[in-house]
N, C-alpha and C positions, 0 to 999 in steps of 0.2 A: 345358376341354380336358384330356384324360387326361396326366397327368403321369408320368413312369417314374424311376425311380433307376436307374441301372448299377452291380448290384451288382459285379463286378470293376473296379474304376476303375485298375488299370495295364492289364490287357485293352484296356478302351475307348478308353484314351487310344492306345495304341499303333495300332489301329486308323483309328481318326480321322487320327492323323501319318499313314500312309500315306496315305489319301486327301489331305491336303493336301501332301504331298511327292510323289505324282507329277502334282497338280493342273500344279503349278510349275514341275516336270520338262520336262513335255509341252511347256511355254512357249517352253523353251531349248534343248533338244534338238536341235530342225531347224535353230536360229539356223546352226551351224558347216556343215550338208549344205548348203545351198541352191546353193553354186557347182558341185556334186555333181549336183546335179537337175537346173539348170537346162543344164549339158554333157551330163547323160544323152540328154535328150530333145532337145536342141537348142533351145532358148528364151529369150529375152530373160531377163536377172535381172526387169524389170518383169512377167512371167510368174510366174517361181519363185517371188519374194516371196510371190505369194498361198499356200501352202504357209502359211507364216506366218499372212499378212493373212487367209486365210481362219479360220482356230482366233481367232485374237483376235476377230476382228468375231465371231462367232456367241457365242463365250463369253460376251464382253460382251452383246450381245444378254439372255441365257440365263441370265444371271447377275441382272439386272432382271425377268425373266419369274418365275424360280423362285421367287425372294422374292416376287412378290405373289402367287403359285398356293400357296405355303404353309398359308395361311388357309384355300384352300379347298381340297386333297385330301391337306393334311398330310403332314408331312416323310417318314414311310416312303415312302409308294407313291412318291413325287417322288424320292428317293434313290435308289431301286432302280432308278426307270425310267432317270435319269439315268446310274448305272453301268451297265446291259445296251447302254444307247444308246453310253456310251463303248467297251466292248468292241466294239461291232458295227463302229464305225467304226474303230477298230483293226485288224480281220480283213478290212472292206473292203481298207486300205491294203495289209495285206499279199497280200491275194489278188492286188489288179488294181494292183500297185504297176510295173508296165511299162507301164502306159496312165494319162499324165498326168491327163485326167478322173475318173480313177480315185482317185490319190492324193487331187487336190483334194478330191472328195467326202468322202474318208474324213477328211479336214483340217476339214472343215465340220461332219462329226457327229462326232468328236471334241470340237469345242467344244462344241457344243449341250448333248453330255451333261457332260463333267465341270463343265460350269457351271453345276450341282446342287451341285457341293460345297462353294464359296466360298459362297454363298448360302446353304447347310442347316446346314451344320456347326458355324457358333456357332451356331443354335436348339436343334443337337442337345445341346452342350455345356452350356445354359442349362436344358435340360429333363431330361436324361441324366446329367448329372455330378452327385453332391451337393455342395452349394455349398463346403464345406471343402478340397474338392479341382479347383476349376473355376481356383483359379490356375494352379496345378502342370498343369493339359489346355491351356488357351490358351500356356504359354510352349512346352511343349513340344511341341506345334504350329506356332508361331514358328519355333522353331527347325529344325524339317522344311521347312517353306517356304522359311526361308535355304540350309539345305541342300539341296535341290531347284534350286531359281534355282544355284547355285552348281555343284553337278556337273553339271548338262544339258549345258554345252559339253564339258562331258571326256568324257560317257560319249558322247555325241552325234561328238563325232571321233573316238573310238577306235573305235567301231562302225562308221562308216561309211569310215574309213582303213583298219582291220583284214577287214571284215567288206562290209558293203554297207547303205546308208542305210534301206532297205526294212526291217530286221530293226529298227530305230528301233519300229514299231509293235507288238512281240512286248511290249515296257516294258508299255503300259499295262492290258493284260490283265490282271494280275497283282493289279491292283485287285479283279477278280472274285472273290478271295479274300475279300473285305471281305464278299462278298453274306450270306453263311450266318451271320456275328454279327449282323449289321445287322436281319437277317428273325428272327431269337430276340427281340432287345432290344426293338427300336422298339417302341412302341405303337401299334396301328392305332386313329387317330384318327377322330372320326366328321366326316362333311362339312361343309361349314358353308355361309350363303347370303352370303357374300362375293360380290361382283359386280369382276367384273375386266376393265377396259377393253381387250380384242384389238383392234378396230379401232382404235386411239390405238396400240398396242403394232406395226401390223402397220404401220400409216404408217410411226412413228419407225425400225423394223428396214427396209423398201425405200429412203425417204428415206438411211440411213446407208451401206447397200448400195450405191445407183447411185450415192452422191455420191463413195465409195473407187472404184468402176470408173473413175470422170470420172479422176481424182487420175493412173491408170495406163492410163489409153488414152486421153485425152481426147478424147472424141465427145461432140455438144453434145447429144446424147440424155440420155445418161444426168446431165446435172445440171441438163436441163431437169425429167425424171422426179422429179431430186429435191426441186427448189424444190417443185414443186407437191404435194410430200407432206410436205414441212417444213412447207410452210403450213398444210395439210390437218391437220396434228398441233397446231400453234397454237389453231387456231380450235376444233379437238376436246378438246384440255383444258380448253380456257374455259371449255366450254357442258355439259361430260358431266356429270353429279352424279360418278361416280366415277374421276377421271382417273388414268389409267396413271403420269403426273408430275403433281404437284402443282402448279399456275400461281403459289401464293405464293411461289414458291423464287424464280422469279426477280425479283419485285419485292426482292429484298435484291442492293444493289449490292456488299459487300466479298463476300455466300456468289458470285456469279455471275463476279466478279471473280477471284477464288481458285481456281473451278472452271476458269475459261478457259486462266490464266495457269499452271495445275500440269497441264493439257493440252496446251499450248503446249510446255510445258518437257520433260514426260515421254516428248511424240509426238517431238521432237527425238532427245530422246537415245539411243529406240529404236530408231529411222530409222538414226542414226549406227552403232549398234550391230551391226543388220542387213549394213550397208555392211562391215564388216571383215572376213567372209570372203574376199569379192570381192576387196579390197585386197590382204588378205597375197597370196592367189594371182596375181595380176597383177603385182605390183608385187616378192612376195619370194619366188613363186613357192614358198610353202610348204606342206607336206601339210597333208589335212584333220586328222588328227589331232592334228598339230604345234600347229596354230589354234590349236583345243580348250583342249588341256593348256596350252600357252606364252604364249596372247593372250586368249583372254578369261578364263581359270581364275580368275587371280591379282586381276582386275578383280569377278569373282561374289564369289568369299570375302571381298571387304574390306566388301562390304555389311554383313557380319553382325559384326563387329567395329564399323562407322562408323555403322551405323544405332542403336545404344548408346549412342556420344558423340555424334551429332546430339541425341538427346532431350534428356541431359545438358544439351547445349548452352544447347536451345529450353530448358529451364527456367532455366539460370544467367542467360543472356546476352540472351534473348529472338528472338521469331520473325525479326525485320531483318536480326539480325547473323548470324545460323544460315543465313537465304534467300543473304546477300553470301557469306559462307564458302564456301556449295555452292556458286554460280554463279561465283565466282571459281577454283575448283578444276576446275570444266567447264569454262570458259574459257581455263585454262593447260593443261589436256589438249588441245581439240583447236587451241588454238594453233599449238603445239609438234609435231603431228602433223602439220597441214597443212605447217607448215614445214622440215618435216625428214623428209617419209614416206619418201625413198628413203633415209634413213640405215641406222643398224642396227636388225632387228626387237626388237629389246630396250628401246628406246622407246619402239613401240608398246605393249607389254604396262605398260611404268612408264605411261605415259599413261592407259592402262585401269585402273589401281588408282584413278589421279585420277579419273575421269569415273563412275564406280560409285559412290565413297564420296563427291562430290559430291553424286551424284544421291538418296541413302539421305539428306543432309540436304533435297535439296528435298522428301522426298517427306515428313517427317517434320513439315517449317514447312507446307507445306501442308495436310494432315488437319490440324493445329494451327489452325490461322488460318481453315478452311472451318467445322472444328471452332465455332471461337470466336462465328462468326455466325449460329449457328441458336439459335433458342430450342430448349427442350427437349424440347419434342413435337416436336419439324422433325429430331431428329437422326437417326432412321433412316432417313427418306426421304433428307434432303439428304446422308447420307456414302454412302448408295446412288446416288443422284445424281453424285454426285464420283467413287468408283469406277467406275460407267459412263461417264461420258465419260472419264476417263483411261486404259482399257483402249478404247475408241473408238478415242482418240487413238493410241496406239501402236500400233492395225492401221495406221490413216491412215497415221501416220510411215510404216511399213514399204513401204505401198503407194505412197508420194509419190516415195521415195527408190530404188524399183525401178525407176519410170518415167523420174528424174533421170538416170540409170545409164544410160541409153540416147540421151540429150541428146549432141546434137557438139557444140553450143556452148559446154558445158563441158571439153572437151579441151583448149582454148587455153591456151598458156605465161602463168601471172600473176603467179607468185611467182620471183623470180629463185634462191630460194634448192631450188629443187626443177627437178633437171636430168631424171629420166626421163623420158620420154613416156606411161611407161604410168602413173605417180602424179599426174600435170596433172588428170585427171578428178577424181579422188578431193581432191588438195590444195582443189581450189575449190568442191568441192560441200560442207567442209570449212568452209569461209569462209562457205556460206549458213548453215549449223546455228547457227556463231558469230551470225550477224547473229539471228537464229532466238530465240536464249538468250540476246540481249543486250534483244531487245525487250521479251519474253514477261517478264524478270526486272526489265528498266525499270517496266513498269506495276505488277508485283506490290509493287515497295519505294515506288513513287510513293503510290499509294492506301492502304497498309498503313501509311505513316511516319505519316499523319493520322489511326491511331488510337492512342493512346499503349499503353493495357494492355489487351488481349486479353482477359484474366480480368476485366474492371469489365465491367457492366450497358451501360454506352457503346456496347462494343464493337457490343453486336446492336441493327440499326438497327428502328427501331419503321414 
C-alpha cells in the first residue's frame, strides 16, 4: 500500500486535532439542549434523548464499519465521504431544525459520518506522520479530544441560552475546511480484495437498533426483532470465513469480562450524565446556559488533569486499586447527590468534578485490563471490540434513562433526606445507577483479583 509522508507535520497535525476535537465536541454539545428540545417540540425526555442516543448508536455502528472498509477503498476516499456525509447532516439539522424528524435524521447522519474519524485518524497518523514526529500528533490530538469532551457543555449552553439550539449544527461544518488538505496529502490508494462481512454487519447494527428502541418505548416487537438478529449474528460469525467480529474474542473470559463490566460502568455514567439537565431545571430551575458553564464544565475539565493520574496510578498501584478508587469516587458523587439534590447547586457541580475524574480512572483500568488479555495479533480487533460496545453502551445508557424519566413509579418519597417533590424522581433513579456501578464494579474486582499481574503471560488465557 502506497505510503505518504506529510511534508508539514505542524500543518497536519493541527488539522487532524480539529477533526478529532469536534469528533468529541458533537458528543457533548446537545448533552446541555436536550431539556430545550424536548419543551420545544413537546416530548417526552425518553423522545429527546434520541437526539443524543441517535449520533452515538450510528457513530459506533460507523466506527466498526469504517475500520474494516479501510482495506478495502482506503483511508482517502473513506475520509472524505465521511466528512461530506457529516456536513450534510449538519445542513440537514439546521434546515429542517423545526420538524423533530428532521433534527433526528440529521443526529443519525451526523454519526454515521464523523465516525470516519475515530476510525481513520490513527491509520492516518501511522501512514502520514514521519515516525519522529507521530508522538508529538497523537498527544496533541489527546489533548483536542479532552478539550472537546470538555467545552461541548459550555459552548453547547451558551448557544442555546444566548442564541437557539438549532445553530448547535453551524459547529460541525467548519470541519469542511479540513476537506482541501486532506484531497492534496492523502494518497489515493489502490483497492484491494478484502471481503467484508455486511450481512454480519447489518444484523449486529438492526439487532442494536430495535434492542435501544425496546430500552425507550418498550413494545415487545422491537426486542422480539432483536433477539432473532442477535442470534442471526451468532450463528454468521461462526460459519462465515470472513467475520465482521471475530468469534475467538469471546472464548477469552477476563477480554469479554472487561468488555461487559467497562459497558456496564460507562452506559451508567452517561445515562447519569444525560439526566442532569433535566435535574437542575426541574428541581433548580436553572438556565440552559448556567448548566453548561456551572454543572457540567467543571466535571469535563477535571478529565484531562485525572485521566493523567489514573495512568499514573494504573502503573504505580495497579489496575484493582485504580478500578476501587474510580468506583469509590462515583459512588460518593452520586450518593451525595441523591441525598442532598434539593440543596444548593454547588454540590452538584462539586459532585460532577467526582463522577468525571472517577470515571477517566475506570476508563483507563479498563483499556488496561481488556488491554492485558489479548494476545498480540487480537489487539486491534479486540480494542475495536471494547470501543464498540462502550460507545453502544452510552447510546443505551442515554436511551434507558430517557425512558426511566417517564416512569411514575419513580416519583415516590424514599429518601427522607430530600423534601422536593420535583427531586423524588431524579433522588431514586440516582439510587438505581448506584446499584448499576456497584454490580458492574463487583464482578470486574471479583474476576480481575484472581489474576495477580496483568503484564505476566498468565494474564492471557490460552
Amino acid at each position: 500500500m502506497t505510503k505518504l509522508v506529510v511534508s508539514s507535520i505542524p500543518k497536519s497535525m493541527v488539522w487532524l486535532s480539529i477533526l478529532a476535537f469536534f469528533r468529541f465536541l458533537n458528543e457533548t454539545v446537545f448533552n446541555v439542549s436536550l431539556p430545550d428540545i424536548a419543551t420545544q417540540f413537546g416530548i417526552a425526555p425518553s423522545v429527546a434523548n434520541w437526539v443524543n442516543t441517535g449520533f452515538i448508536l450510528t457513530f459506533a455502528i460507523g466506527t466498526a464499519v469504517y475500520g474494516k472498509l479501510s482495506d478495502l477503498y482506503g483511508v482517502k476516499k473513506l475520509l472524505l465521504f465521511g466528512l461530506f456525509m457529516y456536513g450534510t447532516g449538519s445542513l440537514i439539522g439546521l434546515l429542517f431544525h423545526s420538524y423533530y424528524p428532521g433534527v433526528l435524521t440529521a443526529r443519525f447522519v451526523q454519526g454515521a459520518g464523523v465516525s470516519a474519524v475515530p476510525a481513520l485518524i490513527m491509520v492516518i497518523v501511522a501512514r502520514c506522520i514521519e515516525p519522529i514526529h507521530q508522538g508529538k500528533a497523537f498527544g496533541m490530538i489527546g489533548s483536542m479530544v479532552a478539550f472537546g469532551e470538555g467545552i461541548g457543555p459550555v459552548i453547547g449552553g451558551s448557544i442555546t441560552g444566548y442564541l437557539h439550539w438549532s445553530f448547535l449544527f453551524i459547529l460541525p461544518m467548519m470541519t469542511l475546511l479540513t476537506i482541501p488538505f486532506f484531497i492534496q496529502t492523502l494518497p489515493d490508494e489502490p483497492a484491494t480484495t478484502v471481503k467484508i462481512d455486511f450481512v454480519g454487519a447489518s444484523l449486529l447494527s438492526v439487532g442494536v437498533m430495535t434492542f435501544t428502541l425496546f430500552t425507550t418505548l418498550y413494545h415487545p416487537v422491537f426486542i422480539s426483532i432483536s433477539v432473532i438478529c442477535f442470534i442471526g449474528f451468532i450463528l454468521r460469525i461462526r460459519h462465515v470465513e470472513h467475520p465482521f467480529i471475530e468469534p475467538s474474542l469471546f472464548g477469552r473470559k477476563t477480554f469479554i469480562i472487561g468488555v461487559l463490566t467497562g459497558s456496564i460502568l460507562l452506559g451508567t455514567v452517561a445515562g447519569y450524565v444525560s439526566m442532569v439537565p433535566y435535574m437542575m431545571k426541574d428541581v433548580h430551575h436553572m438556565s440552559t446556559s448556567l448548566i453548561g458553564v456551572g454543572i457540567l464544565f467543571p466535571g469535563t475539565v477535571s478529565v484531562v488533569l485525572f485521566g493523567f493520574i489514573g495512568g499514573v496510578l494504573v502503573d504505580k498501584r495497579g489496575n484493582l486499586f485504580a478500578m476501587l478508587t474510580g468506583l469509590c469516587m462515583i459512588g460518593v458523587s452520586f450518593l451525595s447527590v441523591s441525598l442532598y439534590l434539593d440543596e444548593a447547586p454547588w454540590l452538584i457541580s462539586a459532585a460532577m468534578i467526582l463522577t468525571f475524574s472517577g470515571l477517566s480512572f475506570v476508563k483507563t483500568v479498563i483499556s488496561a485490563s481488556v488491554a492485558g488479555a489479548l494476545h498480540s495479533e487480537e489487539t486491534g480487533s479486540g480494542m475495536g471490540l471494547l470501543n464498540f460496545a462502550c460507545s453502544l453502551a452510552e447510546a443505551i445508557g442515554v436511551a434507558i434513562v430517557g425512558g426511566l424519566l417517564t416512569q411514575p413509579w419513580l416519583t415516590s418519597p424514599f429518601l427522607p433526606t430530600i423534601t422536593n417533590v420535583a427531586a423524588f424522581l431524579y433522588s431514586n433513579l440516582i439510587l438505581i445507577f448506584i446499584a448499576t456501578i456497584a454490580i458492574g464494579g463487583l464482578v470486574f474486582l471479583v474476576v480481575f483479583s484472581r489474576i495477580q499481574d496483568p503484564s505476566k503471560k498468565s494474564f492471557i488465557e490460552k
